[in-house]
N, C-alpha and C positions, 0 to 999 in steps of 0.2 A: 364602521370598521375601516381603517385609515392601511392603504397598502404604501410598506415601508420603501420599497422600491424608490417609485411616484415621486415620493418626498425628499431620497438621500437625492435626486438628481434635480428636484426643484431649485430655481434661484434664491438665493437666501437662507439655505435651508441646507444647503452641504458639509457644511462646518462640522466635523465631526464629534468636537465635543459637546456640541447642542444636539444633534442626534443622538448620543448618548443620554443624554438630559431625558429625551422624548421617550425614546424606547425602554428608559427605565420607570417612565412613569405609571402608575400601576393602576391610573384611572384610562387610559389609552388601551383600547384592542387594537393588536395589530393585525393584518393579515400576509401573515409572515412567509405561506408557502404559496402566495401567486405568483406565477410563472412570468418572470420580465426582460423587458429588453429585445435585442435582436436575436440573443445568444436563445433565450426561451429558458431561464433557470432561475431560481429563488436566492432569493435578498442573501441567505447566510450560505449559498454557494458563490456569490459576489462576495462577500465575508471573506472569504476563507480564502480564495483566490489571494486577498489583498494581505491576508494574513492576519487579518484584526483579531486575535484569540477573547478580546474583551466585548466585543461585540456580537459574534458567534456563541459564545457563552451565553450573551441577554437573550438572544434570539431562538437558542436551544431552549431555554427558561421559559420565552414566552410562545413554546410550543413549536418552534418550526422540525422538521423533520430531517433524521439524521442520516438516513438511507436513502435520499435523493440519488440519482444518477441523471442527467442529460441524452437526448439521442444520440449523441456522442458514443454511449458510455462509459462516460468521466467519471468515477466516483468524486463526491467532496472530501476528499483528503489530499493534498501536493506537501506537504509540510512535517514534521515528526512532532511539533507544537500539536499542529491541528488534527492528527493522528488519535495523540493522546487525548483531547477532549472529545474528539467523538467516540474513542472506546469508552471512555469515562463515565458516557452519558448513554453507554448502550446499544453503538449503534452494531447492526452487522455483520460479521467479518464473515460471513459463509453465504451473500446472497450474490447470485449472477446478473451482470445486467444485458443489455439487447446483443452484445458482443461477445458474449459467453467468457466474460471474464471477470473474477473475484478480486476484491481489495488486496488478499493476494497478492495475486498473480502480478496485480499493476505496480505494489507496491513493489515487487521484485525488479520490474522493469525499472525502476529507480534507482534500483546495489543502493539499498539503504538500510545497512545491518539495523540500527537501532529501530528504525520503522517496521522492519519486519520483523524482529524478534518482538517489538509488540505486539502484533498483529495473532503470531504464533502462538505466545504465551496467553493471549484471550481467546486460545484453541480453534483457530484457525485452521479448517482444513483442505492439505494442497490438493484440490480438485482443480484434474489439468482439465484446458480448453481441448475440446476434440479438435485432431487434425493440425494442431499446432503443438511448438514448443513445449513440455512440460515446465510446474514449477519447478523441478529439480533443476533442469538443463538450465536453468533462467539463474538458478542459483550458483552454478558450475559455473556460466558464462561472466560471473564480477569479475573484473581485474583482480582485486581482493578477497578471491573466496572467503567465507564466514564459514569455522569451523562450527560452531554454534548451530548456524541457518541449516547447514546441509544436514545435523544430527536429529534436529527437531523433525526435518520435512525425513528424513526415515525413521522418525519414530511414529512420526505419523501416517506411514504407510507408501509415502513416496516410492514409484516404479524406480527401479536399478536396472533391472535389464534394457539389453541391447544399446547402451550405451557406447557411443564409438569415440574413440581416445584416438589421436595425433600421437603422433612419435616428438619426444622434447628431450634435452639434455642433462635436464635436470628438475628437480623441485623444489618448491624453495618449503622450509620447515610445514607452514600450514600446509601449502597443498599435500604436503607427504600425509600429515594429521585425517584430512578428508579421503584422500587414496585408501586408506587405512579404515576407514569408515564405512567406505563403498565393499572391498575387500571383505568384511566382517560381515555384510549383507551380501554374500554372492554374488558382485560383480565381477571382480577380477581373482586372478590366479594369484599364488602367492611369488609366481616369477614377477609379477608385475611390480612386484615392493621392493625389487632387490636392489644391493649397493651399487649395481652398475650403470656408469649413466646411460649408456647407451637402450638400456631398457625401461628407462623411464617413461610415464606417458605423460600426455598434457592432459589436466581436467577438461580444458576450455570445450566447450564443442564448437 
C-alpha cells in the first residue's frame, strides 16, 4: 500500500498530472487517510486546501474520508466548489469537532450565502456552540444579511430571543425583509418596523 502523501512531495514525482495518472490507476492501493506532514492531516485535506476539485474527487473514490477534521478543528471544506463535492459524496453536515463547532457554524464564519444555503438545504442543523455566539447572530453579523440564510436557520428552530439591537437610522430593503422575519417569530414589537427612522434598529450585533 503506496501512501499518496510520500509521493506527491517526492522528487520527480510532483507533477500533477502524473499524479493523476497514478492515483487513477486501479491496480494501485493507495493509502489515502494517513496522517502527513507537520500539519498531521490527509492527502485530500491537502487536496482541497489547494483547491484541486479533480483530484479530491479520485481520492473520495478511492476511499479517503469525508469528515476528517484536524486538532485544529478545521473541517475540510474552505471553498463552495469543495462544499459541493463533499455534500455530494455524503459527507456530514451535523457532526461537532474537538471545538464544538459544526460545518455550520464555520461556514457562517465565512458570510458565504451560497455555501451555507448548501449546507442548510442538505438539513443542516443550527446547533449553537455553548457559551459562544449562536448560528443566528453569525448570520445577523454579514455585512450582507441573506434573507434566505436567516429564514432557513428559523425554520430550523434558530433562538430569537434576547437578541440586542443598536439603534441605526435606517434599513436598507433586505434588512427590513429579515426585521420582518425576526418580528413574525416574536422577537421584536411591531414599533420596531415603523416608518420612522429614528426607530429603526440595527441587525448587526
Amino acid at each position: 500500500m503506496f501512501t499518496l502523501y510520500k509521493l506527491s512531495h517526492a522528487p520527480g514525482t510532483s507533477d500533477r498530472t502524473h499524479l493523476l495518472e497514478l492515483v487513477k490507476d486501479p491496480e494501485i492501493v493507495w493509502d489515502v487517510d494517513t496522517l502527513c506532514g507537520e500539519s498531521q492531516v490527509t492527502m485530500l485535506w491537502h487536496t482541497i486546501e489547494r483547491r484541486d476539485t479533480e483530484m479530491a474527487r479520485l481520492l473520495i473514490e478511492k476511499g479517503a474520508c469525508v469528515d476528517y477534521a484536524n486538532d485544529c478543528g478545521r473541517y475540510t471544506s474552505n471553498s463552495c466548489e469543495m462544499v459541493d463535492l463533499l455534500l455530494e459524496k455524503r459527507a456530514c453536515v451535523d457532526t461537532i469537532d474537538v471545538n464544538g463547532n459544526s460545518p455550520l457554524y464555520s461556514i457562517l464564519e465565512k458570510r458565504c450565502e451560497k455555501c451555507t444555503l448548501a449546507i442548510l438545504k442538505t438539513g443542516a442543523k443550527p446547533v449553537d456552540k455553548p457559551h459562544s455566539i449562536t448560528n443566528l447572530k453569525r448570520a445577523l453579523n454579514w455585512e450582507n444579511v441573506s434573507v434566505d440564510v436567516v429564514r432557513i436557520l428559523l425554520q430550523r428552530g434558530a433562538d430569537v430571543r434576547n437578541l440586542k439591537f443598536k439603534f441605526k437610522s435606517n434599513y436598507t430593503p433586505v434588512e427590513m425583509d429579515v426585521a420582518r422575519l425576526l418580528f413574525q417569530m416574536g422577537n421584536m414589537s411591531e414599533d420596531d418596523l415603523t416608518d420612522n427612522p429614528g426607530h429603526h434598529r440595527l441587525l448587526r450585533i
